[in-house]
N, C-alpha and C positions, 0 to 999 in steps of 0.2 A: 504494500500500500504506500502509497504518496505520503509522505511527511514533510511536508516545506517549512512549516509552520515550528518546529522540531529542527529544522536547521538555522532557521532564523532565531531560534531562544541560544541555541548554542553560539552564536555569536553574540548575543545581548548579553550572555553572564560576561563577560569580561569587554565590554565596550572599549575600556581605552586601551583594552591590547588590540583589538582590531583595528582602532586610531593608529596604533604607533604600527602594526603591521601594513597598513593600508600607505604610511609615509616610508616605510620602506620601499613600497612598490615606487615610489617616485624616486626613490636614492639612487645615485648613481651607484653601479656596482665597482667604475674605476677607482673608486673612494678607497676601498678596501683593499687591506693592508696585504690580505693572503687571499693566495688564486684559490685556495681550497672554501673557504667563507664566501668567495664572489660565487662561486658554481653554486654551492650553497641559501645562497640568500636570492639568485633566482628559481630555483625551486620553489623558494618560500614564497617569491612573491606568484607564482604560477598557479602553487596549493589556493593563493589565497584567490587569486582572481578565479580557478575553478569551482571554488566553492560561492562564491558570491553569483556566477554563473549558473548554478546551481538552483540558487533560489530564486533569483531574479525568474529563470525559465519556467520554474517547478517542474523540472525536466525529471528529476532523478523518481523512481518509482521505488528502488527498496537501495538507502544507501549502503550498507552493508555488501548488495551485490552487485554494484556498481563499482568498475576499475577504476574511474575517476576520483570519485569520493572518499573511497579505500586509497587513494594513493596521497590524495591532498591532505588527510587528516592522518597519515602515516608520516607525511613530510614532515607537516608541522610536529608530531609528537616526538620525530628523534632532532628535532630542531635545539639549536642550541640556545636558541629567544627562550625566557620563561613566560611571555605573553603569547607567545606561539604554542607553547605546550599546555598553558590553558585553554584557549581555543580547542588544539583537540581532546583535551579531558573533560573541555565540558560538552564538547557534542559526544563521544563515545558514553558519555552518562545520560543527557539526556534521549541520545535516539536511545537505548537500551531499557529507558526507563518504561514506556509508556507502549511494552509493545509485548505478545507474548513468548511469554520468557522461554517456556521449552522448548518452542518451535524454533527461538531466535538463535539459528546454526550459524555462525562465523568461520571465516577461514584461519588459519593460525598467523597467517602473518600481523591477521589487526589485534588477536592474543598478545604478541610479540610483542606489538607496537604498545597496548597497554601495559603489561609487563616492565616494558622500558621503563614508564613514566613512575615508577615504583621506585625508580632511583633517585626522581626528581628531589626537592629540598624543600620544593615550596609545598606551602600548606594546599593553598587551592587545588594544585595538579594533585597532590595524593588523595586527595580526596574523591575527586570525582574520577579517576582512575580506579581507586577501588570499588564507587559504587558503580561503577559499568561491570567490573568483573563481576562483583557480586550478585546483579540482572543475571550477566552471561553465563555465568557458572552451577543455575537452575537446568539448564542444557546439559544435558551426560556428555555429548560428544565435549563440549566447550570445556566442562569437566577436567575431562581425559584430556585435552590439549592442554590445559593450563599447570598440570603437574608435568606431563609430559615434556615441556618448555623449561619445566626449572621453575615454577612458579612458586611452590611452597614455601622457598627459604625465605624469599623477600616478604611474602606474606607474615613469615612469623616474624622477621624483623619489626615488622612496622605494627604487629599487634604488639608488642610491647611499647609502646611507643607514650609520650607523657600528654600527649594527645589523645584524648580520650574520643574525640569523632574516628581520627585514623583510625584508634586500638578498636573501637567496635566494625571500621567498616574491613578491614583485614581479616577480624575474629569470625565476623560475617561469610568473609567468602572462604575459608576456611573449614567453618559448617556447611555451607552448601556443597564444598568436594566432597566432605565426608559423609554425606550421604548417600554416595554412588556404593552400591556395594565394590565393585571392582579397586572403587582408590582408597578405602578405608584402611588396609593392610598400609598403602602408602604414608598415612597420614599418620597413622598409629607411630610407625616407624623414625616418621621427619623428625622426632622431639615436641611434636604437639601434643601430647597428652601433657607435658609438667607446664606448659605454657597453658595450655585451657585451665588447667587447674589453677593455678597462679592466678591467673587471671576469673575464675570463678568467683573468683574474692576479691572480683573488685566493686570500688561505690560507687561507680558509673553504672546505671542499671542497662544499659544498651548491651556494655559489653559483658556484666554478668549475662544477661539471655542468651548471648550470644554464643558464650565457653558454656554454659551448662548445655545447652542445644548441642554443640560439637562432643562434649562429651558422654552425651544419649546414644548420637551417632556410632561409636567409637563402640558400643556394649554390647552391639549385633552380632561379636563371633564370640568364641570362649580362648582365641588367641591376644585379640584385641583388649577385652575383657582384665585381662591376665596384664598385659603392658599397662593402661591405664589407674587398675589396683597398686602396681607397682610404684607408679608414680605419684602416691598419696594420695587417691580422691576419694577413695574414701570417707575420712573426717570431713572433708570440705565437704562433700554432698550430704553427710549427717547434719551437718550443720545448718546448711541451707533446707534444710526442714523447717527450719524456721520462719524463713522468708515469706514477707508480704505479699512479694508479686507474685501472682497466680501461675505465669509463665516459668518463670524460677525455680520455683514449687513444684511446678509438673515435669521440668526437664532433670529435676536430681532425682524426686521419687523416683519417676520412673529407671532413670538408669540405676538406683538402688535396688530395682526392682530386677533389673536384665544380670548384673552383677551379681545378687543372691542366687541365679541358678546354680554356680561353681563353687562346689562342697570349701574347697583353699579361700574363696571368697567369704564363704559362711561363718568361718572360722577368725577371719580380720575382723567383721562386722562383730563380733562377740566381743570386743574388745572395746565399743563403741556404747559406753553405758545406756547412753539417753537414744540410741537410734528404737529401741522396740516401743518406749513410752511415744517417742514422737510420734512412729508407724500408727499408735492407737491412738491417740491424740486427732491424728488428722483424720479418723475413722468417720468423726462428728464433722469437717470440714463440712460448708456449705454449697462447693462445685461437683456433681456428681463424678466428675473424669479423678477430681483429685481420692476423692475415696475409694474411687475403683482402685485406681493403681497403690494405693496403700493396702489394699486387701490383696494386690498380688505379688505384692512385695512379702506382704506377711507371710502369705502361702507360701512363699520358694524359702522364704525365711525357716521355716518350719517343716521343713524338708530334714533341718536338723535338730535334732532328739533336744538338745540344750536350749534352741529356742521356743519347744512346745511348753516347755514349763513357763518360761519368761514371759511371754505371753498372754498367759494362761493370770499369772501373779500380777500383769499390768494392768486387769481388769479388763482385758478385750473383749470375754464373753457375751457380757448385757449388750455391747454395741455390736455384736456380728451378727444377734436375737434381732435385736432393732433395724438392721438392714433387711433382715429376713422377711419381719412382719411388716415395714413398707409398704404402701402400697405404687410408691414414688418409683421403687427400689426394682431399674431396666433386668432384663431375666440375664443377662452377662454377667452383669454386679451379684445377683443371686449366686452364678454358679461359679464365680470367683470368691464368692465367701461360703459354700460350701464344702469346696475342693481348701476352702482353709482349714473347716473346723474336720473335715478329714485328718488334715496333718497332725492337727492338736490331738485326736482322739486315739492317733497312734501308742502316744505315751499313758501307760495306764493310769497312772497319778491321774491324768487330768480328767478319769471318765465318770467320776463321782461330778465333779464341777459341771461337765455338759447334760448332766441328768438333773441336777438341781438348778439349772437355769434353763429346763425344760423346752427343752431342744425339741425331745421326742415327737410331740401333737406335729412342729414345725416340718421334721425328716419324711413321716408319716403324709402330711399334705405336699412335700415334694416327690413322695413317691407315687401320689394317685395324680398330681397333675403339674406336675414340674416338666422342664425340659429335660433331654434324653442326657445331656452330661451330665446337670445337676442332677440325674435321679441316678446314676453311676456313683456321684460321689458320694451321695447320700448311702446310698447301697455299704460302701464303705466303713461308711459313719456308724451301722447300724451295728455292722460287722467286728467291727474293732468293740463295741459294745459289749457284744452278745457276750466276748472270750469269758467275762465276769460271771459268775451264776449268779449273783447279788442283782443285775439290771436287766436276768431276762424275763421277769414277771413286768416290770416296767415297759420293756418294749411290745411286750405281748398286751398290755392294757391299753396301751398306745395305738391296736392296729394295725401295727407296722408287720406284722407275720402275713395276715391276707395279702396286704401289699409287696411283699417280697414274695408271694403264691402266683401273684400277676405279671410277677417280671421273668418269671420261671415258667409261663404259662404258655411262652410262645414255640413255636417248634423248631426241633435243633438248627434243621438243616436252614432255617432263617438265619440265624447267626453267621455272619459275613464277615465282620469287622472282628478286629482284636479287640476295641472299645466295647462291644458286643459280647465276646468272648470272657473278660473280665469282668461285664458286670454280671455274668451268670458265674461267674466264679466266686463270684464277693456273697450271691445273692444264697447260693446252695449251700457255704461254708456255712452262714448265717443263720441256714433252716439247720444245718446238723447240730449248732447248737443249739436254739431253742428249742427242737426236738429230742431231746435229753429230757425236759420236764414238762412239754405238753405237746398233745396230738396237731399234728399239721395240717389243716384244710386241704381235702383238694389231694391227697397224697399219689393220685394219677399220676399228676405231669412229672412229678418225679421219677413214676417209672419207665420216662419214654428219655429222658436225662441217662439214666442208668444204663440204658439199653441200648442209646443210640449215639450217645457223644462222642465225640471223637478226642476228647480231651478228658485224658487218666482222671486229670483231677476234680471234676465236675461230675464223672461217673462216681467215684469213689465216695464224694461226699452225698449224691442223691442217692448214694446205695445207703451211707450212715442215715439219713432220716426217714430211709425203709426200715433197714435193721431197729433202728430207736423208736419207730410204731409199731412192731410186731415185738420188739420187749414188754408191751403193754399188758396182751393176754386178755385182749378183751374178745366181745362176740365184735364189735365192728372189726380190729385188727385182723383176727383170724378169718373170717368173713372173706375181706380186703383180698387176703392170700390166696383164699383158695380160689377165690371169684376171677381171679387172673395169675393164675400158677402157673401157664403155659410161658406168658411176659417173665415169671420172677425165677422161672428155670432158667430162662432163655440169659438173662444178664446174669445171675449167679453162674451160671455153667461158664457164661465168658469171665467173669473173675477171677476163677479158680484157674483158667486154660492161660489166662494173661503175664503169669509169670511177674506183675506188679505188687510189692509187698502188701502195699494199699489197699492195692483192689482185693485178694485174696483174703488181708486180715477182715476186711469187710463185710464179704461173702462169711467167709467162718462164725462172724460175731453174728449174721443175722441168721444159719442156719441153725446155731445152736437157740437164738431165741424163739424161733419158731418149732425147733425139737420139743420146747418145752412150754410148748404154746397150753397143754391138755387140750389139744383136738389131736385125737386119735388118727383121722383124715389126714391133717394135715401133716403128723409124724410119719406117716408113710410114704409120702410123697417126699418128705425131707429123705426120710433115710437113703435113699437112692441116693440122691445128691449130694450127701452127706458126705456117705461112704468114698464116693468121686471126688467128692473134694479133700478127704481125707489123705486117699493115695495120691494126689494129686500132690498136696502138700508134704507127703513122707517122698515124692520125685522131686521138686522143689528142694530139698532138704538135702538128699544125697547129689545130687547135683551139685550143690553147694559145698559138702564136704568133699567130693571130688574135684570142684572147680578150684 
């Protein structure tokens, strides 16, 4: 598109450099002392009359791809005038500014050309020199060219700088490379991570946004990850928990958040008294984005055993309840603060505290109508429960047994996913324990778990909450058996043949409970099976001893 209007501003930001270059074009060139500044200083007056040419016509349609314009605003930029080298730092700023930026692909020479003016001295040319890279460097290709070039040193140069406009517009284009995945290794590498940090902690708020944004960037590998811990940001991003600006806020959370996936990360972070109080602190924060990402900070926090306690003591409970029962509270935020209080419930200390802040009714209404991850992690939550005999009268008051009958209810060969795969793993462990002290709804779908999965471990345990309903001895149980004894040969016979410690203790424990069912009936049909799994097990055995 035509932008005239956009080369006319870029001459207006420095009027009387265009004065004093417009009286050069009048100068004679025999004035001059060196034949290399006369060849020189007719270029310049060429650049300029091209460009005045330029708009007077409104000829040019995309100056970037025009040779003309590219070369006139190349002259002036390695020109030795510093009214000349405004001129072109402020049209490379403003055409870049008001146009779209990923689209906006430049050739490397006008990179170059900017580049150069990073050496300049004057305030003005640095300036609008880096805000045009900063535009151009929203472009992956432009990206890639501008590291490629050698760009990054001068960049870090000048983000130090006591200029707090250069330090942010540097820090700026800095963050824009590092978020190419491809240059991020590079960036990592330059020395910019002790610089971003450094600089995280500054009282310029431009260029704090700027280094905490570069260092989110910088979180997206567990190589990069690794360099930047290194380089202390840790404490600094703790700290900036603190922080007013919303922006601030979200670019340390979060990279606290990317940081805690890596166990050696976990383990610095423990060292950091006030980071778990903060993480729960901002749980109440007023911007829904800020609290997400504090709930999955928590999560990966709590990935390790020492932070499930701390956590647990900083009072997080009531507020992970409180996001729960939201009505405000997006289903993401749900299943990010589910998939937390999974972590917490790993450590048994804490499963007394998630039953007395009556989690239960909540796990329960995410298992009849929650989303498919959050009823996974729930699934988990229930699971890690159940291990207690103490909370499984509780779970069972709660509901939550039907609910875990419904998750079991589908047929195997549905099961696709490994996400899939483990919540029917979490879901049958679950029924083997609260099948220990009461009868299980529904104890069909179990037998089609037993008999058709293809995962030991899912078999073994819908065989435990057969085996623990035929311990009962009742007329339903026995009933149960014989009413489909062809289905509980059929998976008993595979348990014994399967050579799985698991599977076969399983079979064993449920054929003896059913030997001593007193149905006459049904001791007959055991003893057959019995006997076979018997020998089966004394072959098992010497195998063993031979093996």
């Amino acid at each position: 598109m035509s932008d005239p209007q956009a080369l006319s501003w870029c001459f207006s930001v420095c009027w009387n450099g265009i004065l004093h270059a417009v009286a050069f074009c009048s100068r004679p060139a025999t004035t001059m002392d060196n034949p290399n500044a006369v060849a020189l200083l007719q270029e310049e007056r060429q650049a300029i009359r091209d460009l005045l040419s330029a708009i007077d016509t409104s000829s040019i349609t995309d100056p970037f791809n025009s040779d003309i314009t590219k070369q006139a605003l190349s002259t002036l930029a390695y020109s030795d005038q510093v009214d000349l080298q405004r001129i072109a730092a402020g049209a490379y700023s403003e055409l870049t500014e008001n146009r779209d930026r990923e689209l906006l692909n430049v050739d490397r020479s006008t990179l170059a050309a900017l580049l150069y003016l990073l050496s300049a001295d004057d305030l003005n040319v640095l300036i609008h020199a880096l805000a045009a890279l900063g535009n151009l460097a929203v472009n992956a290709v432009n990206s890639y060219n501008v590291v490629i070039l050698g760009g990054l040193h001068p960049l870090l140069r000048l983000a130090l700088s006591d200029n707090p406009e250069i330090s942010a517009n540097a820090v700026g284009v800095i963050t824009n490379l590092s978020t190419e995945h491809q240059l991020k290794s590079h960036v990592a590498e330059s020395g910019a991570p002790s610089i971003l940090v450094r600089l995280a902690m500054s009282t310029d708020l431009r260029v704090q946004r700027n280094a905490t944004g570069g260092l989110l960037n910088l979180t997206h590998s567990q190589e990069n990850r690794t360099i930047v811990v290194q380089n202390g940001a840790v404490p600094v991003l703790a700290h900036l928990l603190n922080s007013k600006d919303t922006d601030v806020l979200f670019y340390s959370l979060t990279a606290i958040s990317n940081l805690a996936v890596d166990p050696p990360n976990r383990s610095a972070m423990l060292l950091i008294s006030h980071l778990v109080t903060s993480l729960v602190r901002l749980l109440d924060h007023d911007r829904p984005h800020i609290r997400h990402q504090s709930i999955l900070a928590l999560r990966n926090l709590t990935s390790e055993p020492s932070f499930q306690a701390l956590v647990v003591h900083s009072n997080a409970l009531p507020k992970l309840r409180a996001i729960l029962t939201s009505p405000l509270s997006p289903p993401d935020l749900q299943v990010a603060t589910i998939a937390c209080l999974r972590n917490i419930s790993i450590l048994q200390e804490n499963e007394d505290a998630i039953i007395k802040c009556d989690f239960l009714p909540l796990l329960e209404h995410v298992l009849r109508d929650g989303e498919e991850e959050a009823r996974g992690h729930a699934v988990s939550v229930v699971r890690n429960l159940a291990t207690s005999e103490g909370h499984r009268g509780a779970i069972c008051e709660a509901g939550i047994t039907e609910r875990l009958v419904e998750v079991v209810s589908r047929d195997p060969d549905e099961v696709r996913t490994m996400e899939d795969e483990q919540m029917i793993v979490e879901a049958t462990a679950c029924l083997a324990f609260l099948s220990i002290s009461q009868d299980i709804p529904n104890p069909e779908v179990l037998l089609r778990w037993a008999n058709s999965s293809s995962t030991p471990e899912i078999r073994a345990q819908a065989g435990a909450v057969l085996g623990n309903f035929g311990s009962r001895h009742t007329l339903a149980s026995v009933g149960f058996f014989l009413q489909r004894w062809t289905v509980v040969e059929s998976y008993l016979s595979a348990f014994f043949q399967s050579g799985d410690p698991a599977l076969v203790e399983t079979a064993v424990w449920t054929v003896k409970q059913l030997a001593t069912s007193g149905s006459a009936k049904l001791l007959e049909l055991v003893k057959q099976l019995h006997l076979y799994g018997q020998e089966q097990i004394k072959n098992d055995e010497s195998d063993a001893r031979h093996g």
